[in-house]
N, C-alpha and C positions, 0 to 999 in steps of 0.2 A: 521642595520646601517642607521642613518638619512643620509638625502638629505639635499644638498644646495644652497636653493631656492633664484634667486633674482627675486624683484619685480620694475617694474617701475611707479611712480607715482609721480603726481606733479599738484600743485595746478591751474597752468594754463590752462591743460585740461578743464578746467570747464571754460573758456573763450568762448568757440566756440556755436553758439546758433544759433538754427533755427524759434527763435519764441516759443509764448506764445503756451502752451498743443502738440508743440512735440513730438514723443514718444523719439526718440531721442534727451535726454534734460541731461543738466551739472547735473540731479539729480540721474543717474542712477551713474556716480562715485563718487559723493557724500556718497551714498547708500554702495560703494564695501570698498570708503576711508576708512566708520566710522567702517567698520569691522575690516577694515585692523589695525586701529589705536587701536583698543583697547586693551587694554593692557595683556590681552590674548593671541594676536596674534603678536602683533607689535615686539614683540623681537624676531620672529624666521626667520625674512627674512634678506635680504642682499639690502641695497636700490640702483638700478640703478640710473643715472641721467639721464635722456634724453639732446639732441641736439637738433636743428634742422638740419635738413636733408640738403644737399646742392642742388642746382638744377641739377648738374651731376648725384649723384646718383635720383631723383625721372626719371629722363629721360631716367634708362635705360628701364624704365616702359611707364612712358610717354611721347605725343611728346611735344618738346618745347614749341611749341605754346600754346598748351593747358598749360601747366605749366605757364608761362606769360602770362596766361586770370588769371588764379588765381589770381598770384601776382596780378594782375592789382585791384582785391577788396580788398586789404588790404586799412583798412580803411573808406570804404564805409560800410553804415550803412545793407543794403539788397541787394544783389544781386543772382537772382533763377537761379540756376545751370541747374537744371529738376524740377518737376511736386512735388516730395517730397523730394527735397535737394535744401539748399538755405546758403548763407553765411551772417556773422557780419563783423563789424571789423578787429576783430582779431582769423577770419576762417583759412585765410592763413597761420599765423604764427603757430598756434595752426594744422594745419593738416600736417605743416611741422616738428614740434616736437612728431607728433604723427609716422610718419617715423622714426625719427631719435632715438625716445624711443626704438622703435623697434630691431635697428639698434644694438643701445648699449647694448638691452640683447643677441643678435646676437653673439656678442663681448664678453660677458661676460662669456657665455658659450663656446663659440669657443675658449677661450683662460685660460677656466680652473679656473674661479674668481669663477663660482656655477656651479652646475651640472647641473641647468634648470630654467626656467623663466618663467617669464610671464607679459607683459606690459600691463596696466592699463590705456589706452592712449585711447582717441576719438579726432575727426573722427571716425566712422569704415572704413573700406576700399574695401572690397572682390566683391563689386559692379562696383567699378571707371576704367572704361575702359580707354585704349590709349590713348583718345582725348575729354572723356565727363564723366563728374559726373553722380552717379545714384544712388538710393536708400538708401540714406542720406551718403554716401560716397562720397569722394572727392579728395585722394591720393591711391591710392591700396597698403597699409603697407605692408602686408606679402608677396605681389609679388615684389616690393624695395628689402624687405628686403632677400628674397632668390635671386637676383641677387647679392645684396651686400656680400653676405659670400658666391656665384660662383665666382664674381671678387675677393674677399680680400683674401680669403682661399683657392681660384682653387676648389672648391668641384664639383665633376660631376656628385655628384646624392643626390635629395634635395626629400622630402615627406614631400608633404603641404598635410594633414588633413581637413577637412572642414567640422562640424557638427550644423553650425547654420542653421535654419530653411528654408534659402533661399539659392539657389542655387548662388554660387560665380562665377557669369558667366563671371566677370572680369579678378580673377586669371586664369578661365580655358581657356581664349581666349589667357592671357600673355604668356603663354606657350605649346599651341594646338600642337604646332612641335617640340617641344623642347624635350629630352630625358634625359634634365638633369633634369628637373623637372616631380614628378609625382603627377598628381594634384587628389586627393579622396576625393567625395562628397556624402555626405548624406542630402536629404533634400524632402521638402513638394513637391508633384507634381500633376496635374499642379498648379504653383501659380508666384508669381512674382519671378524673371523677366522672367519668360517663358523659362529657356535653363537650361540645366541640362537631357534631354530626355538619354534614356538607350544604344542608337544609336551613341551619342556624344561620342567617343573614343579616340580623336587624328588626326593628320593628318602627313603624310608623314611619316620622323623619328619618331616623335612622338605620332605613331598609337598606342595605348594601354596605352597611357602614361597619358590618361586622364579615368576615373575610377568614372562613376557615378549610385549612387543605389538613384531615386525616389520614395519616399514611399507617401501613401494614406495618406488623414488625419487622425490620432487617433495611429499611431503607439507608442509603449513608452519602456522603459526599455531594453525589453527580445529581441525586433525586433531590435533596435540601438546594442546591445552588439553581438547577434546573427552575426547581418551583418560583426562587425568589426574583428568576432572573425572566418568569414566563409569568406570570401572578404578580407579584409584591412589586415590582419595579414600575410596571406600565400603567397598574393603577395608583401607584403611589404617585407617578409625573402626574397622570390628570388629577390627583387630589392637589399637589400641592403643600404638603406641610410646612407649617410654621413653627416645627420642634419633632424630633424623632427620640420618643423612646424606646428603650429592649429591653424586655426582660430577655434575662442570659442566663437560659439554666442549661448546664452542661453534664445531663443525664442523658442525653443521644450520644454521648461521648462510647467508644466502639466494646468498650470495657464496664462501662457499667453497673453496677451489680442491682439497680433497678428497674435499667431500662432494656430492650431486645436492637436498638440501631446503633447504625457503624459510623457515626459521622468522627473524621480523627481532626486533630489541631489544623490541617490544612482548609478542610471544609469551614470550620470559624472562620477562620481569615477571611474566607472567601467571601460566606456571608455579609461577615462585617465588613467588606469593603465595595460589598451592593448599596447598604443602608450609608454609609460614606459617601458614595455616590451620588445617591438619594438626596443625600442634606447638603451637599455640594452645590446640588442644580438645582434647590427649592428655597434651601434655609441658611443658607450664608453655613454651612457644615455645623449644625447645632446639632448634637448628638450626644445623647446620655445614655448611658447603660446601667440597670440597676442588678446584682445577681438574683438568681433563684435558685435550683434545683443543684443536682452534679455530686455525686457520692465519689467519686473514684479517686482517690486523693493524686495521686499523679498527673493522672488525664486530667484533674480541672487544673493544677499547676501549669501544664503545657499547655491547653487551649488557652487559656486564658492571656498566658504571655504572646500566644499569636495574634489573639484580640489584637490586645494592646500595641503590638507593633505595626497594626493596620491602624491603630488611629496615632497613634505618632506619625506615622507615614513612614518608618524605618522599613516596613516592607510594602508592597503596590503590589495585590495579588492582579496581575495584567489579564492583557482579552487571549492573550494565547494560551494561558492556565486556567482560565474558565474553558476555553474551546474542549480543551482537551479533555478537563474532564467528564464535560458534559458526552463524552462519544462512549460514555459505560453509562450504553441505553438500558432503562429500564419502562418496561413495555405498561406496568402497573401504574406506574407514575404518571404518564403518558395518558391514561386513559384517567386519572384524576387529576391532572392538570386541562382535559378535555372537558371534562363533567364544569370545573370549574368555572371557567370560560363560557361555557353554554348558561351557568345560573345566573353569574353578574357581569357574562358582557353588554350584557343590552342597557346596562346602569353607565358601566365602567368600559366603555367603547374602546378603550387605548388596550383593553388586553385581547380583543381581537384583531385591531390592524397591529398588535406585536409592536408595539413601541417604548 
């Protein structure tokens, strides 16, 4: 049985610009658009429209203040947020429809319009703290938008995903205490922004609730599916969610020119069709995907379209194409998927009996 996929996109994204050789630059959706439009592809989704975002909902993220230093550059030609994020004109609007994109496949799936989604919107976000811009981020989308469907829906248990190359040290600060969200990270370590360490678990009620695996450079395919299929999976079942986000940054992509890991379009799929799984046996397959990261204009065209044909359901990466790949052991991995197990299985009890 096919899936019903919506996607968000719109030509305004490509408004928001940080300057000439960027890596974040209006060409990387440009690159996702022309796959998306071709006529191949273009008939099998459902098109979202994005909003923009209101300043109520970016605040339950962020503080006021900082929200109105934004506003305040609308229109202004440059203004440097941090060291590698800086705004145009039309940053503000453009990182508020990139929330609000969000928002609406939030909604679309939440209320049964498709089965899963995925918004095609920059800004990224998984960087942008409470009060400061960071790593070419400027509104934190996925963390918006898992308050917006706790407020709209009442939902009490949210699983944000997180397998771009850099550690979302924003999403995991939005909800370090929190229990309704459980924040799971895979990423390069150490690298930028420096947080993400194996130590980083939570705090108070929400001790365990954050869930990070640091891997060396060069990990790729067998070590990303391994982890999510020995970690992410078993404590995902004894959580239980009632909504699965991703961030999907596809700078692990094997090409790179930001990142040092080898994960290729096969490994996406794979991923994505653990988290399929995931939402399959907890949440009626409620699954949204928002982008982040991914310099490689090729490799994010190709993974991306692997994505998507796992949640269409046009392709089913099967147990005998995990088996197999999982047999290019890596012994480093092994020994931090161990580490990990020893921190939070005595919380999260299902990733020792391996279920």
């Amino acid at each position: 049985m096919s899936r019903k996929t919506g996607i968000v996109k719109d030509a305004r994204y490509l408004q928001h610009s940080m300057g000439f050789a960027h890596p974040e630059s209006p060409e990387r959706l440009t690159a996702i658009y022309q796959m998306l439009d071709n006529p191949q592809m273009s008939w099998k989704f459902t098109t979202i429209e994005p909003r923009e975002a209101t300043h109520q909902e970016i605040e339950t993220i962020h503080a006021p203040s900082y929200v109105e230093f934004i506003a305040s550059t609308a229109g202004k030609r440059s203004v440097y947020l941090d060291p590698d994020t800086s705004t145009c004109a039309e940053s503000y609007a453009t990182a508020k429809l990139a929330v609000g994109g969000l928002c609406n496949a939030i909604d679309s799936v939440m209320e049964g319009k498709v089965n899963n989604a995925f918004a095609f919107v920059r800004p990224p976000g998984h960087h942008a703290e409470k009060d400061s811009a960071a790593g070419f981020c400027i509104f934190n989308n996925i963390a918006i938008g898992a308050m917006h469907a706790i407020c709209k829906y009442n939902l009490k248990r949210i699983l944000i995903a997180d397998w771009d190359l850099h550690h979302g040290n924003g999403t995991q600060h939005s909800f370090y205490g929190d229990q309704r969200v459980l924040y799971f990270s895979t990423h390069q370590y150490p690298y930028y922004p420096g947080t993400g360490s194996l130590q980083e678990t939570g705090r108070g009620v929400g001790e365990y609730y954050t869930v990070n695996v640091p891997l060396s450079i060069g990990a790729g395919d067998a070590s990303f599916v391994k982890i999510f299929r020995k970690i992410l999976q078993p404590v995902a079942m004894q959580y239980k969610p009632d909504l699965i986000l991703l961030s999907a940054g596809f700078d692990t992509y094997f090409q790179d020119p930001l990142g040092g890991m080898r994960v290729t379009p096969e490994g996406f799929a794979a991923m994505t069709r653990i988290l399929l799984n995931i939402a399959d046996a907890c949440c009626q397959g409620r699954f949204v995907v928002t982008l982040e990261g991914g310099y490689h204009l090729d490799g994010l065209k190709k993974s991306i379209k692997a994505v998507l044909e796992e949640m269409l359901d046009e392709t089913n990466f099967s147990e005998e194409r995990f088996s197999s790949l999982e047999k290019d052991d890596n012994e480093e991995v092994n020994q931090i998927i161990n580490k990990i197990i020893s921190r939070v299985g005595p919380y999260w009890k299902s990733v020792i009996r391996g279920e």
